[in-house]
C-alpha positions as CSV (number, residue, x, y, z in Angstrom):
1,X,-12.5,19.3,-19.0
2,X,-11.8,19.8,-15.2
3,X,-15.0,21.5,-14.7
4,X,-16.9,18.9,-15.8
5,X,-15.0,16.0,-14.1
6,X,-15.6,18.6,-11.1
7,X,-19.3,18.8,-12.0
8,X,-19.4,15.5,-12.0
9,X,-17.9,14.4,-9.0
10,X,-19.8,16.6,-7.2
11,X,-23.1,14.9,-8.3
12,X,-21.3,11.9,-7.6
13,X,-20.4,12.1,-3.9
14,X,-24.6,14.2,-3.3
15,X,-25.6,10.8,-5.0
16,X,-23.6,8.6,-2.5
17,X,-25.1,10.5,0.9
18,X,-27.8,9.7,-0.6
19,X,-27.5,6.1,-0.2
20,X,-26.0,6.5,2.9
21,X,-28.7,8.1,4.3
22,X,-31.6,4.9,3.0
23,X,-28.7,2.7,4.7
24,X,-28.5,4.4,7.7
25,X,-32.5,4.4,8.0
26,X,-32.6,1.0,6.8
27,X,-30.2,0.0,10.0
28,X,-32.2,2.0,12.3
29,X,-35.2,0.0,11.3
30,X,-33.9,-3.1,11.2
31,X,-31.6,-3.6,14.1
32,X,-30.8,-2.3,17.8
33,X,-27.0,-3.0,16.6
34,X,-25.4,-4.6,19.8
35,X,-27.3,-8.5,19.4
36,X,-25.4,-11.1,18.1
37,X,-27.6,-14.1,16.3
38,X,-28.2,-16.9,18.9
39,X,-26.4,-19.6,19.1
40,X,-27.4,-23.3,17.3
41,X,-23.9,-24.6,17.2
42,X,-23.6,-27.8,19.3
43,X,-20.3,-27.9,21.2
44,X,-18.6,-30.7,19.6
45,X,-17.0,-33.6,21.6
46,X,-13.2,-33.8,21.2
47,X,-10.9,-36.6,20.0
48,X,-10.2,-39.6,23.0
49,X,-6.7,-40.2,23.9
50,X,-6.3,-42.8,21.9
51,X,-8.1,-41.3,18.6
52,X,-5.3,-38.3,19.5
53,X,-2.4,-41.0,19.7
54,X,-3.0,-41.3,16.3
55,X,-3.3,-38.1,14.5
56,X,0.1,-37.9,15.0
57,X,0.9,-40.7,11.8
58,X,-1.2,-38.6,10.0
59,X,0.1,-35.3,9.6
60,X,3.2,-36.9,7.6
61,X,1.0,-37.5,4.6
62,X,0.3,-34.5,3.4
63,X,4.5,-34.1,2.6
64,X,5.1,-37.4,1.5
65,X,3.3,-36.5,-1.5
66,X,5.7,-34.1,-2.2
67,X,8.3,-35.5,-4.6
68,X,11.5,-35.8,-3.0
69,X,11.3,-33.8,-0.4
70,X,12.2,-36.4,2.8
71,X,15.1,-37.0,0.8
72,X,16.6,-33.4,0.5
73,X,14.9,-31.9,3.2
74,X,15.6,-32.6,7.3
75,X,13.0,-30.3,8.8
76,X,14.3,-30.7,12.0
77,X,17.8,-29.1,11.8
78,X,17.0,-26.4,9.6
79,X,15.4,-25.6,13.3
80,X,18.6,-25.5,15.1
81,X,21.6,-23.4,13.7
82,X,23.5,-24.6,16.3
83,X,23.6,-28.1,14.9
84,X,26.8,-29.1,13.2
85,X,24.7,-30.6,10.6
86,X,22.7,-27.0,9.9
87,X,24.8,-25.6,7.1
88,X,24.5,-28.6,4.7
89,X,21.2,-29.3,5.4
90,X,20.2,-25.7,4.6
91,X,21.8,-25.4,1.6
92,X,20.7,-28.8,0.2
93,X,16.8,-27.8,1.4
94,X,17.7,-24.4,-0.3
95,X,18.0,-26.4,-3.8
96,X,14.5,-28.2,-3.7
97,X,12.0,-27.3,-5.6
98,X,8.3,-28.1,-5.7
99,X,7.5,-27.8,-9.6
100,X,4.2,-29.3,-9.6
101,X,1.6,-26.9,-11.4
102,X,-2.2,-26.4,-9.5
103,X,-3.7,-28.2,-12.3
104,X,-1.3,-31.7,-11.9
105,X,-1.8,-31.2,-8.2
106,X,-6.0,-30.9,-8.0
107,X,-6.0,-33.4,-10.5
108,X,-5.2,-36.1,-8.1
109,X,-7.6,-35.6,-6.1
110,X,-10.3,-35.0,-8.8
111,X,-9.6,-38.1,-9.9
112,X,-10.8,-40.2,-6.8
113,X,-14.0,-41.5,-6.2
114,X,-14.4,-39.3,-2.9
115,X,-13.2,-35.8,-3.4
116,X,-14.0,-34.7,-0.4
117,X,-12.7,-38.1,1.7
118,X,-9.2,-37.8,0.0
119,X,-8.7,-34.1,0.6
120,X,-9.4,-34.7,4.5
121,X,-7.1,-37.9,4.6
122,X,-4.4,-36.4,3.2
123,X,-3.7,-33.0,4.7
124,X,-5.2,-34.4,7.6
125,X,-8.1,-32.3,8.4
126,X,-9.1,-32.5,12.5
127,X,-12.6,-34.2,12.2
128,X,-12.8,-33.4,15.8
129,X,-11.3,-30.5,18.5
130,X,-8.6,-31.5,19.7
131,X,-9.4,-30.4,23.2
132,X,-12.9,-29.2,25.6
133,X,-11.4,-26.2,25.7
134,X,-11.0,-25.8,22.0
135,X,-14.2,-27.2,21.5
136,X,-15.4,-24.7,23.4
137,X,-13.6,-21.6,22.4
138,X,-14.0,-21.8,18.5
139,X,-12.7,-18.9,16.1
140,X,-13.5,-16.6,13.1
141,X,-11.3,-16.3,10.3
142,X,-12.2,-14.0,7.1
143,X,-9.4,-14.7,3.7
144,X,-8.9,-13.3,0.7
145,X,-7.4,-15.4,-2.0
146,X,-7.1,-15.4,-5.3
147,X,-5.0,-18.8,-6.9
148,X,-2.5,-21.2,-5.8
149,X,-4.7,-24.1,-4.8
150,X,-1.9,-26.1,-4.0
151,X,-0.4,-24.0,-1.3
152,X,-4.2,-22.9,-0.3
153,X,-4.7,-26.3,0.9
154,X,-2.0,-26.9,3.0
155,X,-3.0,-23.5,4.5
156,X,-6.4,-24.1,5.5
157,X,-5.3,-27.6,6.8
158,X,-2.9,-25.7,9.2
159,X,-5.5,-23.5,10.3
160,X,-8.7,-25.7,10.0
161,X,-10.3,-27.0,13.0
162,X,-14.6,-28.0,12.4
163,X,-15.5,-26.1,15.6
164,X,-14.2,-22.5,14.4
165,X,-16.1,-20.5,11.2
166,X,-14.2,-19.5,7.8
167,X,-15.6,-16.9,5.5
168,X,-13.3,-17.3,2.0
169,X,-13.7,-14.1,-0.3
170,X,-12.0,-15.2,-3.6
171,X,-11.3,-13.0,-5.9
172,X,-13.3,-12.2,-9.0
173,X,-10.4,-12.3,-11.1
174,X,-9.5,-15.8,-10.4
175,X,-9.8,-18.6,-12.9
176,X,-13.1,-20.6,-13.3
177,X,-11.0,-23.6,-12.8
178,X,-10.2,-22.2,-9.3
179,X,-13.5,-20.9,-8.4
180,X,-14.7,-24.6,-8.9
181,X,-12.1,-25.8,-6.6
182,X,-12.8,-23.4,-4.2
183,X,-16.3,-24.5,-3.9
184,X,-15.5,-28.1,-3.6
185,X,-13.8,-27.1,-0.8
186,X,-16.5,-25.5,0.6
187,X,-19.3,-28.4,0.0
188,X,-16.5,-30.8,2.1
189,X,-16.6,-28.4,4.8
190,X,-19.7,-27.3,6.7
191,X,-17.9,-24.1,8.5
192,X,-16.4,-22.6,5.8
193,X,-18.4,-20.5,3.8
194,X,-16.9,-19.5,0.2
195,X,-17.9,-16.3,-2.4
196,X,-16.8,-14.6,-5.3
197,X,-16.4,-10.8,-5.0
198,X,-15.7,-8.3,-7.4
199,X,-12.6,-8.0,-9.5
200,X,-10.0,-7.0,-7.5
201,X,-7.5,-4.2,-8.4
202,X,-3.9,-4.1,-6.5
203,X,-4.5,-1.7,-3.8
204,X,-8.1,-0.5,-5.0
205,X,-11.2,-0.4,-2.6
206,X,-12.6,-4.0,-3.3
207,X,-10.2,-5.5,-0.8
208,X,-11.6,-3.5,2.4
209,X,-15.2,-4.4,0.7
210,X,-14.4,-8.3,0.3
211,X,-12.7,-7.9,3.9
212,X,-15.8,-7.0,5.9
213,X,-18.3,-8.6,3.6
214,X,-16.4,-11.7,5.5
215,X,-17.0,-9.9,8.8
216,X,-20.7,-9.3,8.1
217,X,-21.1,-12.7,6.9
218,X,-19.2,-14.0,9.9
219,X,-21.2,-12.5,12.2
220,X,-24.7,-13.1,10.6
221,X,-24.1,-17.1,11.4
222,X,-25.9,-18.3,14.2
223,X,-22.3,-19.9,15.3
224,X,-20.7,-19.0,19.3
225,X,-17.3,-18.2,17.8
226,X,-15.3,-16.0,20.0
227,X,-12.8,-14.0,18.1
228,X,-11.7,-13.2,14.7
229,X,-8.5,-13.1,12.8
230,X,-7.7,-11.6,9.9
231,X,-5.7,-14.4,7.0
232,X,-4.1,-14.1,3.6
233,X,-3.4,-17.1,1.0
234,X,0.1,-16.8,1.9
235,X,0.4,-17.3,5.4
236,X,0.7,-19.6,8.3
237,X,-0.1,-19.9,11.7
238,X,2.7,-19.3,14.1
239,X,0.5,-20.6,16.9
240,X,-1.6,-23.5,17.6
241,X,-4.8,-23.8,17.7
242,X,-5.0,-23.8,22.0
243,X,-2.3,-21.7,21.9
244,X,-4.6,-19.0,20.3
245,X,-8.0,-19.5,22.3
246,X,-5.4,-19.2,25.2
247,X,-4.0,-16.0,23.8
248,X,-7.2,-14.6,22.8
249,X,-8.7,-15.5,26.4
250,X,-5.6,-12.9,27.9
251,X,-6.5,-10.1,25.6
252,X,-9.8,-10.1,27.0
253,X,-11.5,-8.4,24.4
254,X,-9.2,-6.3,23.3
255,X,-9.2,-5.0,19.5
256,X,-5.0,-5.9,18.1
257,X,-3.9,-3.7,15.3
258,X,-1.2,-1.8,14.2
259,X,-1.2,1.8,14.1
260,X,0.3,4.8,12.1
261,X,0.2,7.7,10.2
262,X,-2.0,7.3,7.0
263,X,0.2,8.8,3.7
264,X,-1.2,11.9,2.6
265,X,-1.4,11.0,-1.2
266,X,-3.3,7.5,-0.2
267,X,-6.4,10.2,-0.1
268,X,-5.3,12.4,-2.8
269,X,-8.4,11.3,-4.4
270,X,-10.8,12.4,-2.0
271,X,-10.3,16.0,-2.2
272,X,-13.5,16.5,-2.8
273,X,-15.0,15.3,0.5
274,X,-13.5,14.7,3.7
275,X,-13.2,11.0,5.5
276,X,-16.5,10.2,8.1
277,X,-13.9,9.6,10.8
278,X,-10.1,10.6,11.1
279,X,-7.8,7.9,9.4
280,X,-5.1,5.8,10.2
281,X,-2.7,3.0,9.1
282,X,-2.6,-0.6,10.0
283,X,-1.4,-4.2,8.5
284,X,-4.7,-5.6,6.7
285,X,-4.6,-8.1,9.6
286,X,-6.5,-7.6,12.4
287,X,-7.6,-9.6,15.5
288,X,-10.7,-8.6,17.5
289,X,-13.6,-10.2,19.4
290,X,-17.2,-11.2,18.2
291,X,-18.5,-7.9,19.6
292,X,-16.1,-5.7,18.0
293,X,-16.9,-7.7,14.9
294,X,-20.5,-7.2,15.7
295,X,-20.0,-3.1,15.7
296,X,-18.3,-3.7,12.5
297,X,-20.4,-5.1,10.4
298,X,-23.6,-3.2,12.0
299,X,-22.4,0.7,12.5
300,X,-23.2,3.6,9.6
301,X,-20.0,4.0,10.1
302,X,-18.7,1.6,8.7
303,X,-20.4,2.0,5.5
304,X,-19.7,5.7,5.6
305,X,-15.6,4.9,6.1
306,X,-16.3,2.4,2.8
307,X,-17.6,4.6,0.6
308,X,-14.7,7.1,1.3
309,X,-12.3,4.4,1.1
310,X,-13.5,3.9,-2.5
311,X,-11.5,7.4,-4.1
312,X,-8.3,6.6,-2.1
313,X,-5.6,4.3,-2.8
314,X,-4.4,1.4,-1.0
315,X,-7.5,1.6,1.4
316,X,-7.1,-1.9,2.6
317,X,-4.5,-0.6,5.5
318,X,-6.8,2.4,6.3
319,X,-9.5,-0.3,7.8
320,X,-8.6,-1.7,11.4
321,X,-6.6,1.2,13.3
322,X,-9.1,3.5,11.9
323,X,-12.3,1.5,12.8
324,X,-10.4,0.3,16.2
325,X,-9.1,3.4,17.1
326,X,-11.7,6.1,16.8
327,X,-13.6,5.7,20.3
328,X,-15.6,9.4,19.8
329,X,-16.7,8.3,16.5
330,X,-17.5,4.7,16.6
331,X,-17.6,3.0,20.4
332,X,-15.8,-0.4,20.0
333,X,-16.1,-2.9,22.9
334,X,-12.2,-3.3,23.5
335,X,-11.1,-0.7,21.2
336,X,-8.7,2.2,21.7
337,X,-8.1,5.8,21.0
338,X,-5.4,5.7,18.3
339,X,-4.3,8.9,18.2
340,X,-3.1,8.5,21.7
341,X,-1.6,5.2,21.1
342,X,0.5,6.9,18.5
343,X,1.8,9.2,20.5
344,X,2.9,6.5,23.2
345,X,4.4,4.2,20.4
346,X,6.8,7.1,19.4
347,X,7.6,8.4,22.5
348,X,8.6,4.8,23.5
349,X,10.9,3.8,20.9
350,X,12.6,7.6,20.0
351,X,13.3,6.9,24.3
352,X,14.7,3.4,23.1
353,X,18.1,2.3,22.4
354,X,18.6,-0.5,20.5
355,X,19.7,-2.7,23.5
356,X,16.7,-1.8,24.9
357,X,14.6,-3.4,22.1
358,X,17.4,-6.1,21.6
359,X,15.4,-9.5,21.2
360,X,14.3,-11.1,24.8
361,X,15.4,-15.0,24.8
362,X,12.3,-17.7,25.1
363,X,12.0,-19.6,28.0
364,X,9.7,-22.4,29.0
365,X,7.2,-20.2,31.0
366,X,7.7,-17.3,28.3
367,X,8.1,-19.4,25.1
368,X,7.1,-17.1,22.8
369,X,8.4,-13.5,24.3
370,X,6.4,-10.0,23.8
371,X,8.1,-7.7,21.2
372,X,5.2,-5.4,20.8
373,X,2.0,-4.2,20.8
374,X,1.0,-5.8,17.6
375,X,0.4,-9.1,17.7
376,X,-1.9,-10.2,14.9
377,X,0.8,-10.8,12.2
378,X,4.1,-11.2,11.7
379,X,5.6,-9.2,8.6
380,X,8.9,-7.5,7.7
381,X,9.0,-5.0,5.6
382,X,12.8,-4.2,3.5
383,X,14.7,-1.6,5.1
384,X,12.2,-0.8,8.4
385,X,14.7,-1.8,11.1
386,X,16.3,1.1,11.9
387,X,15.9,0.6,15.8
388,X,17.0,-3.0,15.7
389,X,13.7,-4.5,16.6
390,X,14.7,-7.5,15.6
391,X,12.8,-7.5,12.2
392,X,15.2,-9.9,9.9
393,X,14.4,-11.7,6.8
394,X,16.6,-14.2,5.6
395,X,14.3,-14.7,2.6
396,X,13.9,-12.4,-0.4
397,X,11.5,-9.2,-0.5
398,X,8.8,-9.6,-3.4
399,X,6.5,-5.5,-2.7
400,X,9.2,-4.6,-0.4
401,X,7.4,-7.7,2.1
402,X,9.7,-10.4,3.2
403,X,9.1,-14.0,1.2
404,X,10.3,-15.7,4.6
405,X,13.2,-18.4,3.9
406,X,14.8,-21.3,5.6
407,X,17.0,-19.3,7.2
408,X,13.5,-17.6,9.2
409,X,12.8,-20.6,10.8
410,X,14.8,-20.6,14.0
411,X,13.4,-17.2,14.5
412,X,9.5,-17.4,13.3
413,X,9.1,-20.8,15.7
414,X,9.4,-18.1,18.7
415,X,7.4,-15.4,17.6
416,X,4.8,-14.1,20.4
417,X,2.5,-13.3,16.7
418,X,-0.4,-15.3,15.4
419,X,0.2,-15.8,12.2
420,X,3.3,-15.4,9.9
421,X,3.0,-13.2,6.1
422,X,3.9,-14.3,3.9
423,X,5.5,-17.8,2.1
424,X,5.7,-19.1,-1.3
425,X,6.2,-22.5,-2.3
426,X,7.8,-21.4,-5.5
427,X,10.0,-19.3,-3.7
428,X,11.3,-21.3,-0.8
429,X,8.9,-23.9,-0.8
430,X,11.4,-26.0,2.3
431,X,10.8,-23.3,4.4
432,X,7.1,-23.2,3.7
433,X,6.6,-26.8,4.2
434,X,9.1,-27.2,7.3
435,X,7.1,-24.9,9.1
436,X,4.0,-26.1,8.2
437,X,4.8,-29.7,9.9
438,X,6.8,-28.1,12.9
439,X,3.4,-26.3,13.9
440,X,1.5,-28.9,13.0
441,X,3.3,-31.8,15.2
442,X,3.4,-29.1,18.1
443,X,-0.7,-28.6,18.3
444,X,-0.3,-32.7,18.8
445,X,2.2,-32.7,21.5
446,X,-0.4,-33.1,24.4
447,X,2.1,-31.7,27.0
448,X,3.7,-29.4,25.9
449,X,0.1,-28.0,24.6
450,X,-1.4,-28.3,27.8
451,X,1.6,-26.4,29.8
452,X,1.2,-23.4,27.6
453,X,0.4,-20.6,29.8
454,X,-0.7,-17.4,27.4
455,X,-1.7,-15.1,30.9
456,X,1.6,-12.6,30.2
457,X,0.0,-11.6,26.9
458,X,-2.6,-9.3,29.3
459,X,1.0,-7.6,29.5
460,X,0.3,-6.3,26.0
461,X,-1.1,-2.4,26.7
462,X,-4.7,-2.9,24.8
463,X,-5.2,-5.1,27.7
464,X,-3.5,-3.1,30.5
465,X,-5.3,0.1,29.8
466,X,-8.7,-2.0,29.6
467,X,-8.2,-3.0,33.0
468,X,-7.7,0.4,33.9
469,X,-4.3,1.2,33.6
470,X,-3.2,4.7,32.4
471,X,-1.1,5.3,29.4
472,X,1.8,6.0,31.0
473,X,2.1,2.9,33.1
474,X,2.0,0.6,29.7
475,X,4.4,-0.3,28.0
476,X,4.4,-0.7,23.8
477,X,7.9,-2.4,23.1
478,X,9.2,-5.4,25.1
């Protein structure tokens, strides 16, 4: 029996390099891979003052649909552990639930005579930037969902903005009824592009398939977006939408992911052939620019990496360091050479204490302090603090990933990450809904928005070392 399952794999794997090899012609035919389509977006004018006043009535309505919630929860002291009011308002926000089932809560809206109006009008889609220089600065973001409409939508609202692109990969597993509700969704919204991928299997190679089908797509529109970012179903900005284009601007093309060692049985598989390009470990969220994304989607080896990916396991966080971090292999504008950023990142924190990497208080010029090099996403894995970094979870762990609770909030408001993973609003639906309105009513506090000053972010090393810093003059932990 194992000779012929040999046999076969090895007929297997001559068959795939033989595909690889029409591809790779195909690409050479086709493309001198560093254009990016033109651009036929329009800039699009921003909101007046006094069209901005207003937004701020708006955001409201998308919790006072929620059933009870003004009256058991008080957003803004769950904020402030400091306030004497903090303990009873946490634990009375700890005891609503939101019970309503997707189907109740689509329903609704299905029922109106303007699908698409209602939707918009009551999670408050922008219509309009909010800003020139959001106007002018839009961004990518690829997703791969797979259910929860009603938490889906108050996602994309958080994130939306009509200026930037969304590619939606949704999962072929999902449910006709949310398929059809996905692309709804899409036939409100003009920038966001939805399709169904293949089933998908818990750690099996569809994910890093679905992932950069969104990046190809992405970068196929004829649309001047800038950078991209990585999102899951489950997560939420931790930044505005300024604040981003502002951070983005200060890492100056510089490819963010995490990087470490790839777990020898992930490949176990593969024994029969070895990887295109060495491996390596990152979070599934990524943040890059449009001409890394360009590489991406255009390079042999790419597709190369993605048909090895398919006989390991877990593939989807053997995508980003490895593509990022492999200059000799594939030449990514902004990218890095991993296995030497590995070796910094341990050197740095085995010559840490933990007072050293004890958390760095915000201040008004630095309201969101450095912790590290990784700035793309916010996660916490159970029992990974061993330095005290700083990585708490007041929530509960669902995969060994923290479901982020009310007692998170102080902390995730001063995060120097993009986006926060992961909520549930069956879990600890307060804190997801707290946090969604906090971040919303910041991106429409003029002021405060227009004082944020993102240039210590070119602190982070990816941007020192592009402006020709050497290694040893960066620094990885803050």
């Amino acid at each position: 029996m194992s000779v012929r399952i040999r046999f076969r794999r090895f007929y297997f794997y001559r068959f795939e390099k033989w595909i690889l090899t029409i591809y790779i012609f195909i690409k050479i035919l086709s493309t001198f891979y560093s254009s990016i389509p033109p651009d036929e977006t329009e800039i699009l004018e921003p909101y007046s003052l006094e069209e901005f006043l207003q937004l701020k009535k708006r955001i409201s309505t998308a919790l006072d649909i929620l059933p009870s919630f003004r009256e058991n929860v008080s957003c803004p002291i769950l904020f402030d552990p400091s306030d004497l009011r903090y303990p009873s308002a946490k634990a009375k926000a700890s005891k609503w639930r939101f019970e309503s089932s997707d189907w109740n809560f689509w329903k609704q809206f299905e029922a109106t005579p303007n699908i698409c109006q209602t939707l918009k009008q009551t999670f408050s889609f922008f219509s309009k930037p909010l800003s020139f220089e959001e106007a002018e600065y839009p961004i990518a973001y690829g997703m791969l969902v797979y259910k929860d409409i009603k938490q889906l939508l108050y996602v994309l609202s958080a994130f939306y903005q009509p200026q930037n692109a969304y590619c939606i990969a949704i999962d072929g597993r999902s449910s006709g009824a949310f398929k059809n509700q996905m692309q709804i969704i899409q036939s409100c919204f003009p920038n966001i592009h939805v399709f169904v991928t293949k089933r998908i299997e818990y750690c099996g190679p569809q994910i890093p398939e679905a992932v950069l089908t969104c990046v190809d797509k992405l970068n196929e529109r004829k649309h001047r977006w800038e950078y991209y970012q990585y999102l899951s179903g489950v997560d939420l900005p931790l930044k505005t939408n300024l604040e981003m284009v502002r951070i983005f601007k200060a890492l100056n093309g510089t490819f963010n992911a995490e990087v470490t060692l790839v777990n020898s049985y992930r490949y176990a598989k593969s024994q029969f052939s070895k990887p295109p390009l060495p491996l390596w470990k990152s979070s599934l969220s990524a943040t890059f620019s449009r001409e890394s994304a360009n590489i991406i989607a255009k390079s042999p080896t790419t597709f190369m990496l993605l048909l090895y990916l398919r006989h390991t396991r877990c593939s989807d966080e053997t995508l980003w360091a490895t593509l990022g971090g492999n200059p000799d292999y594939i030449p990514m504008p902004g990218g890095f050479s991993a296995i030497e950023f590995y070796s910094k990142i341990l050197s740095d924190l085995y010559g840490s204490t933990k007072s050293s990497l004890s958390p760095i208080p915000s201040t008004s010029k630095q309201p969101f302090p450095l912790r590290s090099y990784y700035i793309s996403r916010y996660q916490v894995w159970d029992g990974k603090d061993e330095l005290g970094t700083d990585l708490k979870c007041a929530g509960n762990f669902l995969k060994e990933s923290c479901v982020f609770g009310i007692g998170d909030l102080p902390n995730l408001v001063i995060r120097p990450e993009i986006v926060a993973h992961k909520f549930y609003v069956d879990k600890d639906p307060a804190a997801f809904f707290c946090f969604y309105e906090k971040i919303r009513e910041r991106a429409l506090n003029y002021l405060n928005q227009q004082s944020f000053d993102a240039s210590y972010y070119s602190e982070l090393p990816q941007v020192q070392l592009s402006k020709g810093k050497s290694l040893d003059q960066v620094k990885f932990f803050f």
